[in-house]
C-alpha positions in Angstrom: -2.4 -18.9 4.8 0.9 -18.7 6.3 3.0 -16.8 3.7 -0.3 -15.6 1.8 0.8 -12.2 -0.3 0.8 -9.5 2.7 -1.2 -7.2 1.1 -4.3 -9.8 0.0 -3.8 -11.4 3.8 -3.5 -7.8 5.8 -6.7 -7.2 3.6 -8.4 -10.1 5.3 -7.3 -9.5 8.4 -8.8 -5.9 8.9 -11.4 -7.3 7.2 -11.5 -4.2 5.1 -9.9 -1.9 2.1 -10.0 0.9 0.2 -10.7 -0.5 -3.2 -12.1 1.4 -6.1 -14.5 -0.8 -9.1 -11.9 0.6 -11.8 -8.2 2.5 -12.0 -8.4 5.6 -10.2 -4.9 6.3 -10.8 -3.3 6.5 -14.4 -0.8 4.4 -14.8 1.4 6.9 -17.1 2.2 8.8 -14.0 3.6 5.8 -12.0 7.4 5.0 -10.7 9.4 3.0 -9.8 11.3 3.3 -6.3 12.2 -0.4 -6.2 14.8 -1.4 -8.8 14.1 -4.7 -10.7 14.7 -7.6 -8.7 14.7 -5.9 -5.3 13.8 -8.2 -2.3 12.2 -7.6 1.0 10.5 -8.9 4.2 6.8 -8.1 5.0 6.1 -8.2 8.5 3.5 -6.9 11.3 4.9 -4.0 13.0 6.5 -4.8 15.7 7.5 -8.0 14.8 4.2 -9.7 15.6 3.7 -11.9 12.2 6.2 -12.4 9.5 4.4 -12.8 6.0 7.8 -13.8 4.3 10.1 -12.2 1.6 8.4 -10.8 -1.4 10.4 -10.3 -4.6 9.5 -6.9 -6.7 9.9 -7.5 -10.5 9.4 -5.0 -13.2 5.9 -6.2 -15.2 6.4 -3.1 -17.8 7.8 0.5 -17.8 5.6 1.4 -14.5 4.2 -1.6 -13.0 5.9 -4.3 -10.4 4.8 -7.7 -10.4 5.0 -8.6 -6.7 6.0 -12.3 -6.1 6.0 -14.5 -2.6 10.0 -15.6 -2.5 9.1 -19.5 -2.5 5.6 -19.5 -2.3 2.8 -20.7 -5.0 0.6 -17.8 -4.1 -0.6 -15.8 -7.0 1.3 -12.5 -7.5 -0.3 -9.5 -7.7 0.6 -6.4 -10.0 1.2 -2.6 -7.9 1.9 0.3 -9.2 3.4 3.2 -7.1 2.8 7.1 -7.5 4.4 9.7 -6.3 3.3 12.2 -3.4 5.3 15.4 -4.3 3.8 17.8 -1.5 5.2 15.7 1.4 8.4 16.3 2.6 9.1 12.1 3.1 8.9 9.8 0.5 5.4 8.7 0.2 3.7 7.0 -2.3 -0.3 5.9 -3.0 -0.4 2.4 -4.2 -2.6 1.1 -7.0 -2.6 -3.2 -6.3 -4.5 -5.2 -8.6 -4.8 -8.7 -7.8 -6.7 -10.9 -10.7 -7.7 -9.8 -13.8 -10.1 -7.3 -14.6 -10.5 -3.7 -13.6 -11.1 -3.6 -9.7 -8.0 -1.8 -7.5 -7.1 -2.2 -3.9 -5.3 0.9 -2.9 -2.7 1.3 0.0 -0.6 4.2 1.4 3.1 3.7 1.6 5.7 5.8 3.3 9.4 5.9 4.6 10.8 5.3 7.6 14.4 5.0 8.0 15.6 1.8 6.0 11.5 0.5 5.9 8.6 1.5 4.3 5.6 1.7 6.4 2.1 0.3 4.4 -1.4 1.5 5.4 -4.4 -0.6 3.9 -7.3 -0.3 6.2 -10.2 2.0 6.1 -10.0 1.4 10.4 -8.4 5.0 10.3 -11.7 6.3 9.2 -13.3 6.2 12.5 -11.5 8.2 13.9 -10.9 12.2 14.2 -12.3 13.9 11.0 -12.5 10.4 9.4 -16.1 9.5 9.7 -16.7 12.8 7.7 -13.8 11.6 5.2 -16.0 8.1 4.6 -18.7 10.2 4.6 -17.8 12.4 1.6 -15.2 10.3 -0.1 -16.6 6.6 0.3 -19.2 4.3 -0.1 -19.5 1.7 2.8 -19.3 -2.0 1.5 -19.8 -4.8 3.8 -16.9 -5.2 6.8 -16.6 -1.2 6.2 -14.0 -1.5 3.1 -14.0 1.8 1.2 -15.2 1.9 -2.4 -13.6 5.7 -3.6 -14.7 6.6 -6.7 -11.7 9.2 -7.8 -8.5 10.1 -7.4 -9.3 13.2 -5.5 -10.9 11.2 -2.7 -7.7 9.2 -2.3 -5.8 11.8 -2.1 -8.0 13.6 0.1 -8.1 10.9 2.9 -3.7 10.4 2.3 -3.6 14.2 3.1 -6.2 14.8 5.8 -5.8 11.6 7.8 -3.2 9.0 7.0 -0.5 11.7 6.7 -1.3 13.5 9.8 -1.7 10.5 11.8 1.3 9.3 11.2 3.6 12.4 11.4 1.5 13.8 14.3 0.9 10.6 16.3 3.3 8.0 15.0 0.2 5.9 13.4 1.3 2.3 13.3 -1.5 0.4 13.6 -2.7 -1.8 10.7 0.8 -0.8 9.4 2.5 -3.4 7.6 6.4 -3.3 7.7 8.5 -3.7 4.6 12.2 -4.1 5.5 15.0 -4.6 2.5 16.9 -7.7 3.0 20.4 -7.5 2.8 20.9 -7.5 -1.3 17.8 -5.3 -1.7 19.5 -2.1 0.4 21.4 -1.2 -3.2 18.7 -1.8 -5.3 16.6 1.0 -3.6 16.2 3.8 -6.0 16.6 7.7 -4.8 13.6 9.9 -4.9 14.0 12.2 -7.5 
């Protein structure tokens, strides 16, 4: 599982995820940072694993279609919206990765020429995040996160995941995206 899709495999390995049994997110309020085409690395922050480069190609107006670069493993289809009331560019992610209506969601931020991702419920116990799980989630075996609306994923972005991270420099569970060197002019601006 080597070069597995770093999403699907940073699933596994915290054994956990917010997920949600349909779209919570409407995919006519997507966008589309990435340009067609752009490529990047996945790692472990700090360098600890490297997933391999993943290639993000435009499956529609709104949604990517996220490939291994020279791997069989089965791409999955994310779609990215936009978090106006931060100051950073942050986005929620919407990844689904078979058929059918079930969503893994991840949080995704920038940081200097990377984008941080944050996948695991872990964050939710600690500070005010066993209340979060408590009103926002329903606990499914190895403590993934089923949310049940938009307003809950929002809720634990804005009251946890964000302050974490600006307050404390969260980068736990935090998987690095880094463009390689002909995906750096394919990054589109925020507008």
């Amino acid at each position: 599982m080597r070069r597995c899709i770093a999403l699907a495999l940073a699933a596994c390995l915290s054994a956990c995820a917010f997920s949600s049994k349909t779209p919570l997110l409407d995919p006519a309020n997507a966008v589309t940072p990435f340009a067609d085409g752009a490529r990047f690395q996945w790692s472990a922050d700090e360098g600890e694993d490297d997933f391999g480069p993943v290639q993000y190609q435009l499956a529609g107006s709104q949604t990517y279609q996220i490939d291994a670069i020279d791997d069989g493993e089965q791409p999955m289809r994310a779609q990215f919206f936009d978090l106006p009331d931060t100051p950073e560019e942050d986005y929620l992610v919407q990844v689904q990765f078979e058929s059918g209506d079930a969503r893994t969601y991840a949080f995704m931020w920038r940081s200097g020429d990377d984008y941080l991702i944050y996948l695991s419920p872990s964050i939710l116990s600690h500070g005010p995040g066993p209340a979060l799980r408590e009103a926002h989630c329903v606990t499914l075996r190895y403590q993934e996160c089923e949310l049940n609306s938009a307003d809950a994923l929002h809720a634990i972005y804005r009251d946890l995941v964000y302050p974490s991270y600006v307050q404390y420099g969260m980068r736990q569970d935090v998987l690095v995206q880094s463009p390689l060197s002909d995906a750096s002019q394919r990054i589109r601006p925020r507008k």
